[in-house]
C-alpha positions as CSV (number, residue, x, y, z in Angstrom):
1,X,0.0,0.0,0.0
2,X,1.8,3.4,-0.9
3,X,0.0,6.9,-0.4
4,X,-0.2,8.8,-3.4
5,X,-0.4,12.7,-3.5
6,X,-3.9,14.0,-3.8
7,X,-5.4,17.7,-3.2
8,X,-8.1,18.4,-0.5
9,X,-10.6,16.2,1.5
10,X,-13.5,16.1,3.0
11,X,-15.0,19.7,3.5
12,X,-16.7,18.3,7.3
13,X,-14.8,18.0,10.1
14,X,-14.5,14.9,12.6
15,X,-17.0,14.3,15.5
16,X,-15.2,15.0,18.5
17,X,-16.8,11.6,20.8
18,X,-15.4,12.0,24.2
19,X,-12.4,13.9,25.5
20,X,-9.7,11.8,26.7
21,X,-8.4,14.5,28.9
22,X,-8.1,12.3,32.5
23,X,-10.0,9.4,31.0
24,X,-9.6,6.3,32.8
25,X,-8.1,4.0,30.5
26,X,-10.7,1.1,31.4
27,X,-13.4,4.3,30.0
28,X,-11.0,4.3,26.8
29,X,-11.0,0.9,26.5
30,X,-14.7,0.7,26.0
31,X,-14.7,3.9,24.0
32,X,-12.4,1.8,21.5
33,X,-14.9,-1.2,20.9
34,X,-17.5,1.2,19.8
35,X,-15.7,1.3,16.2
36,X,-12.5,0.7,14.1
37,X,-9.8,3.2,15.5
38,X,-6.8,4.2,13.3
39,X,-4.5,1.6,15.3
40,X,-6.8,-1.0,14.6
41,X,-7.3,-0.3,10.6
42,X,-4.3,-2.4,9.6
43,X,-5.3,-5.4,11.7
44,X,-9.1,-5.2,10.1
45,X,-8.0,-5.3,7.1
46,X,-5.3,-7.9,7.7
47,X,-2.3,-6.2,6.9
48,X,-0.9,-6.0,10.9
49,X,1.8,-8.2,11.3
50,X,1.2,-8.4,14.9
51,X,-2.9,-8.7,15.2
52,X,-5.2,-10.9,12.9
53,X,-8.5,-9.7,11.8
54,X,-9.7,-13.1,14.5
55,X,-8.1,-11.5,17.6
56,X,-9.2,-8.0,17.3
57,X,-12.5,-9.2,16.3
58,X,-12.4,-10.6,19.9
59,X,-11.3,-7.6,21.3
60,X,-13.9,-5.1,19.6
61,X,-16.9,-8.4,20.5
62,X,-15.6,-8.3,24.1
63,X,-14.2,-11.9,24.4
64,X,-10.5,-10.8,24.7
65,X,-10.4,-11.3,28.6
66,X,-7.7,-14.3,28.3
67,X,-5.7,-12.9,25.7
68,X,-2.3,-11.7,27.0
69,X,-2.1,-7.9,28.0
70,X,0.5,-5.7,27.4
71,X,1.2,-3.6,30.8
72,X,1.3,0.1,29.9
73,X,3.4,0.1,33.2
74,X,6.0,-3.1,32.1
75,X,9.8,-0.8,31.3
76,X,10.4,-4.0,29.3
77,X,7.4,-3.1,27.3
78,X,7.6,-1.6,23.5
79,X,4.4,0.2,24.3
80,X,5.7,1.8,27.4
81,X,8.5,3.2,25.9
82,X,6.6,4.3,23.0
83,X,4.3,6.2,25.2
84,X,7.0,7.6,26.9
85,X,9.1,8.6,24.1
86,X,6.3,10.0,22.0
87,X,6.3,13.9,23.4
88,X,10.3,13.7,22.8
89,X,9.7,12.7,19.2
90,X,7.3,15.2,19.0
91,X,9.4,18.0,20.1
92,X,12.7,16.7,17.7
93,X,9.6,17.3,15.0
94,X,8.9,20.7,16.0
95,X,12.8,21.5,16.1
96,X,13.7,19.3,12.8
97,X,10.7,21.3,10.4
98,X,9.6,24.7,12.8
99,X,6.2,23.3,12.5
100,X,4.0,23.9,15.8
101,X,1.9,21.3,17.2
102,X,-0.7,20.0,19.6
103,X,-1.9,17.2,21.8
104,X,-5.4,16.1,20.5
105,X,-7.4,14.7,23.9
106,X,-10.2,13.7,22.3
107,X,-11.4,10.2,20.3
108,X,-12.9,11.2,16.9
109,X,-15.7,9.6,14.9
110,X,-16.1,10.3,11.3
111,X,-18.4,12.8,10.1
112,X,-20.7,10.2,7.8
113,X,-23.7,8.9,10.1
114,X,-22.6,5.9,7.4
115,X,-19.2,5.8,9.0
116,X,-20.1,6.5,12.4
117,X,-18.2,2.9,13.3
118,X,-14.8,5.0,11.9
119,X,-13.0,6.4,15.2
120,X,-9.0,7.8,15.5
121,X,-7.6,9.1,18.9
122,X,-5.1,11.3,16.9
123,X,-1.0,12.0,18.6
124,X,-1.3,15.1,17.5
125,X,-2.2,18.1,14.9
126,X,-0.4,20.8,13.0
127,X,-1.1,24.3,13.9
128,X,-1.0,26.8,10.8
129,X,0.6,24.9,7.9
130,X,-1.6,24.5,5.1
131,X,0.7,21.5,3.7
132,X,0.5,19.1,6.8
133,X,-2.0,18.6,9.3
134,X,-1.7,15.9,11.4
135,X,1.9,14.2,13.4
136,X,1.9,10.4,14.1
137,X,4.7,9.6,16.1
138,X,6.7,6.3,16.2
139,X,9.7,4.6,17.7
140,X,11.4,0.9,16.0
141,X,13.6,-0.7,18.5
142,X,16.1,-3.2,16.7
143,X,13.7,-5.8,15.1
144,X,11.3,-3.0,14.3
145,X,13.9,-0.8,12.8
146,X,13.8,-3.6,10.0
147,X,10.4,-2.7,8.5
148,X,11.2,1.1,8.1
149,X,14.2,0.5,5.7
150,X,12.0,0.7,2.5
151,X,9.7,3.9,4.2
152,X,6.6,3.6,6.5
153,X,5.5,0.1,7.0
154,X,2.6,-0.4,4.9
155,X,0.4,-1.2,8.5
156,X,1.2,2.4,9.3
157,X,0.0,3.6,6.3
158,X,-3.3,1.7,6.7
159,X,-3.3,4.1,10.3
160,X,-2.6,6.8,8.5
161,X,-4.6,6.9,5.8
162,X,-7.8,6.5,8.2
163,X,-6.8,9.2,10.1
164,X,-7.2,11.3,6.9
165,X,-10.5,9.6,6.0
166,X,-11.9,10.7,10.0
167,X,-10.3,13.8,10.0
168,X,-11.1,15.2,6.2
169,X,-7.2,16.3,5.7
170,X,-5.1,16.1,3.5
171,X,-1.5,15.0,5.0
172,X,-0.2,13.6,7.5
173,X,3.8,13.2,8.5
174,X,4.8,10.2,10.4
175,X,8.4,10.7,13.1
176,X,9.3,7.6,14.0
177,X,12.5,7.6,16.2
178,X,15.3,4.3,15.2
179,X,16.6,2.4,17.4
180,X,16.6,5.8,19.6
181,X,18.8,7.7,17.7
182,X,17.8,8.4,14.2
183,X,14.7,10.7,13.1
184,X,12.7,10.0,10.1
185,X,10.4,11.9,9.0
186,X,8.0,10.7,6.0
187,X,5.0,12.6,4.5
188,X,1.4,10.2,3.8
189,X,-0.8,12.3,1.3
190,X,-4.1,11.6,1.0
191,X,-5.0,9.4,-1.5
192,X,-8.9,9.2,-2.0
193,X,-8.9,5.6,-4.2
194,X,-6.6,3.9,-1.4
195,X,-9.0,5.1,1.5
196,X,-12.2,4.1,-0.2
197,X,-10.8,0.5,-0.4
198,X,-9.6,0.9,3.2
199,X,-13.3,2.0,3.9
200,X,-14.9,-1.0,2.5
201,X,-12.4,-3.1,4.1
202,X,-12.6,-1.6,7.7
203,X,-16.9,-2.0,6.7
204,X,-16.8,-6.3,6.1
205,X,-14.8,-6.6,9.3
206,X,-17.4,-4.4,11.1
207,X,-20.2,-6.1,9.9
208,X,-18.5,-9.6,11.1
209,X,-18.5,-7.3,14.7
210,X,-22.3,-6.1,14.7
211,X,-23.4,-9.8,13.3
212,X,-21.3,-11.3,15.7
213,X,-19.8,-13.6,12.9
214,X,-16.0,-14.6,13.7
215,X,-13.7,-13.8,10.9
216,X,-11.6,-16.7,9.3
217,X,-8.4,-17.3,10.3
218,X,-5.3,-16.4,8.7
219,X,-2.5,-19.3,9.6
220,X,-0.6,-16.2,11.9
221,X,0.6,-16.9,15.6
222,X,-2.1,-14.2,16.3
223,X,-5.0,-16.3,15.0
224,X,-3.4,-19.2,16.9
225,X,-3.9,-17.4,20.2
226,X,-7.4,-15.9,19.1
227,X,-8.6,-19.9,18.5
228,X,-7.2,-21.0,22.0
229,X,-9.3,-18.1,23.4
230,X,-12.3,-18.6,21.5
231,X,-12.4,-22.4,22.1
232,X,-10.7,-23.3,25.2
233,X,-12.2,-26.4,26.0
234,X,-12.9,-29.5,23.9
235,X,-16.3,-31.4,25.0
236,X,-15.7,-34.6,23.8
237,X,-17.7,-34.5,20.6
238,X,-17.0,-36.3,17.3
239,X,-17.8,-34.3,13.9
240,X,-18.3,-36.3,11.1
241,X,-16.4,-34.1,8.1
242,X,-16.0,-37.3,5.3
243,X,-18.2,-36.5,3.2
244,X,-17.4,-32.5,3.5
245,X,-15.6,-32.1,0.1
246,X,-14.1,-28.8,1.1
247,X,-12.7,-29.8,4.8
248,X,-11.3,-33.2,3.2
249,X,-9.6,-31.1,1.2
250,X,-8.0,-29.1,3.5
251,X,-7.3,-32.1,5.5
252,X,-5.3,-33.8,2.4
253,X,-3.4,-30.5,2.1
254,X,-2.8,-30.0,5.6
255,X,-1.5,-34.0,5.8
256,X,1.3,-33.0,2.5
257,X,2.1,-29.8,3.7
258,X,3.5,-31.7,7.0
259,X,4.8,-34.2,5.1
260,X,6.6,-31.8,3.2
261,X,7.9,-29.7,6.1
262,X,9.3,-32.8,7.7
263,X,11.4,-33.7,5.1
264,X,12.8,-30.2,4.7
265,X,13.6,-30.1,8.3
266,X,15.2,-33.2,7.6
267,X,17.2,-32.0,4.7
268,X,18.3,-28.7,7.4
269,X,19.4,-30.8,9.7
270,X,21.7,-32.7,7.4
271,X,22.9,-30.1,5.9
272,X,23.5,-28.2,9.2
273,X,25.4,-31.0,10.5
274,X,27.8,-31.6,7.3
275,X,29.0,-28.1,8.2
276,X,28.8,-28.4,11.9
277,X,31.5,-31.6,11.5
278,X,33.6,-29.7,9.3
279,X,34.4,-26.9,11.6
280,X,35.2,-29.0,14.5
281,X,36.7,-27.0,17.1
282,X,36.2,-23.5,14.9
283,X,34.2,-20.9,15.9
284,X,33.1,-19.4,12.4
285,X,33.5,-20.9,8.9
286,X,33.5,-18.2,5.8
287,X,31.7,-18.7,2.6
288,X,31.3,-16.8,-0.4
289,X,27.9,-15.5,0.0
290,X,27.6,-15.0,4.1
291,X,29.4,-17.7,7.0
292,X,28.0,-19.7,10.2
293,X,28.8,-19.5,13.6
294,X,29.1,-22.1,16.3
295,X,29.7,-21.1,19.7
296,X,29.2,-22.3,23.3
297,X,27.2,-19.9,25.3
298,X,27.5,-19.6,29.0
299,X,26.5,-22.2,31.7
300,X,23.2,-21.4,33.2
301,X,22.0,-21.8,36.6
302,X,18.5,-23.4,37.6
303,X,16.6,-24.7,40.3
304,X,16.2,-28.5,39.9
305,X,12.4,-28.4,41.0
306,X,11.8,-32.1,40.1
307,X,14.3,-33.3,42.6
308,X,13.7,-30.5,45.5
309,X,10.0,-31.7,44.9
310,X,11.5,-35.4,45.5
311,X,13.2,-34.4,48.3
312,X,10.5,-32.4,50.1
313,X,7.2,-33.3,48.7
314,X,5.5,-31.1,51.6
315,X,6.6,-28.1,49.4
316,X,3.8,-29.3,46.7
317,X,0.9,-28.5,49.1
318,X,2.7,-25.9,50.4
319,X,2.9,-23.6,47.5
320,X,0.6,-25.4,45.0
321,X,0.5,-23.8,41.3
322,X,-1.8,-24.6,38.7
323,X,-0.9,-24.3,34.8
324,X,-4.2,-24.3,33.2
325,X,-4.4,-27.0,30.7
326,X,-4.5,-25.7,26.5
327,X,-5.9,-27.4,23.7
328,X,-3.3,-29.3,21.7
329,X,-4.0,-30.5,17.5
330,X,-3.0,-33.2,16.8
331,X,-3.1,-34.9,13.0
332,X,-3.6,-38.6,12.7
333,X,-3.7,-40.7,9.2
């Protein structure tokens, strides 16, 4: 998805819904499920890498209570140091381009009674700059750094773009702070074709929402944890699929496509060993197009709990832990 450069927008502006000035965030929570926000365009539309369409469908249905929660308070936390880093990007902005701008405390709703399910809680606006309007600021720690080399991830864009489509403006410039110590700054036009298709995107994963309809799968770890959610017990029930043409289908692929992956891994490990026995005692080996490393890492230190548990089985009772049990899929032919 790349933003192309387009002139104006829509004439109305956004529907300020609820100021988020002091707004508990349990309040903003629930704000959030009323719609699609900007953050959760890409993920509607299935173009977040980290969220499936499946799991945010939970989210904005209200069945996301055992999903894992990220800790806006957790220092170890991508989201905590993007929350606390955003008002410094924002200020290396303002001194990189002169351009002024503000906090916006409020969630938005678009304009359209059509759209009213279109929402964006906005970092901040431009004041006075009839070029740019609104400032999205980022940060990319080492891993994430990696999706900004070719310009702003197209799951940004996505955020972006419905940003414009709330709003009515007509750019937008994205700051994202590198590995915390390189500024970028990239300019997202409006593009009126891209956010019509983002529109009726955002629109079939909204109706799956208001008909309380799941949406399919998509193979990602996200999806993965959605299912374990959505279904985590098993009842004991048999479902007779054989004469489902479709399902046996998938069933057949699904039985080659694991064949096929076991003999790979089989071929990787083979081939992985041929070198392994050929450096020996080395550390690296160098090869024309890249090398390999092999290297012992340091001795770790445990507690052996199966043999303190031996030792002093009282300990069981005395501080007793329960792992709740998941569902495990298992293939059989």
């Amino acid at each position: 998805m790349r933003a192309h450069t387009t002139t104006g927008g829509s004439k109305r502006p956004a529907l300020r819904l609820v100021s988020t000035r002091n707004l508990p965030r349990a309040d903003w929570l629930a704000v959030r499920r009323q719609g699609i926000g900007a953050s959760d365009s890409a993920a509607a539309v299935g173009l977040n890498p980290y969220q499936s369409p499946l799991e945010l469908w939970l989210v904005k249905t209200g069945r996301d209570a055992n999903l894992p929660v990220d800790d806006p308070n957790d220092e170890s936390s991508p989201m905590y140091w993007g929350t606390i880093l955003e008002p410094i990007v924002a200020a290396h902005y303002t001194k990189r381009t002169g351009r002024k701008v503000r906090r916006v405390n409020s969630v938005l709703r678009h304009p359209d009674p059509d759209k009213a399910w279109m929402i964006a809680n906005l970092d901040y606006s431009i004041t006075g700059d009839s070029q740019v309007q609104l400032l999205e600021c980022k940060t990319a720690g080492e891993y994430g750094a990696r999706l900004w080399r070719e310009g702003v991830p197209e799951y940004i864009q996505c955020q972006v773009q419905h940003q414009l489509a709330v709003t009515g403006k007509a750019a937008a410039d994205v700051c994202v702070l590198i590995c915390g110590q390189e500024i970028q700054i990239h300019r997202i036009e409006r593009d009126e074709a891209l956010i019509a298709n983002l529109i009726a995107l955002e629109r079939r994963f909204w109706n799956y929402v208001i008909s309380d309809t799941p949406p399919p799968a998509d193979g990602s770890d996200s999806s993965a944890r959605a299912l374990q959610c959505l279904f985590p017990q098993d009842n004991g029930d048999t479902l007779d699929l054989a004469t489902d043409s479709p399902l046996c289908a998938v069933f057949d692929a699904l039985v080659s496509t694991r064949e096929e992956i076991g003999t790979l891994e089989r071929v990787e490990s083979d081939l992985k060993q041929t070198i392994q026995q050929t450096l020996g005692d080395a550390t690296k080996a160098v090869f024309h197009s890249g090398y390999v490393t092999w290297k012992r890492s340091k001795d770790s230190h445990g507690l052996d709990v199966a043999t303190l548990l031996k030792d002093n089985p009282h300990l069981l009772n005395q501080y007793p832990l329960v792992k709740p049990g998941s569902r495990r899929f298992l293939v059989k032919t």
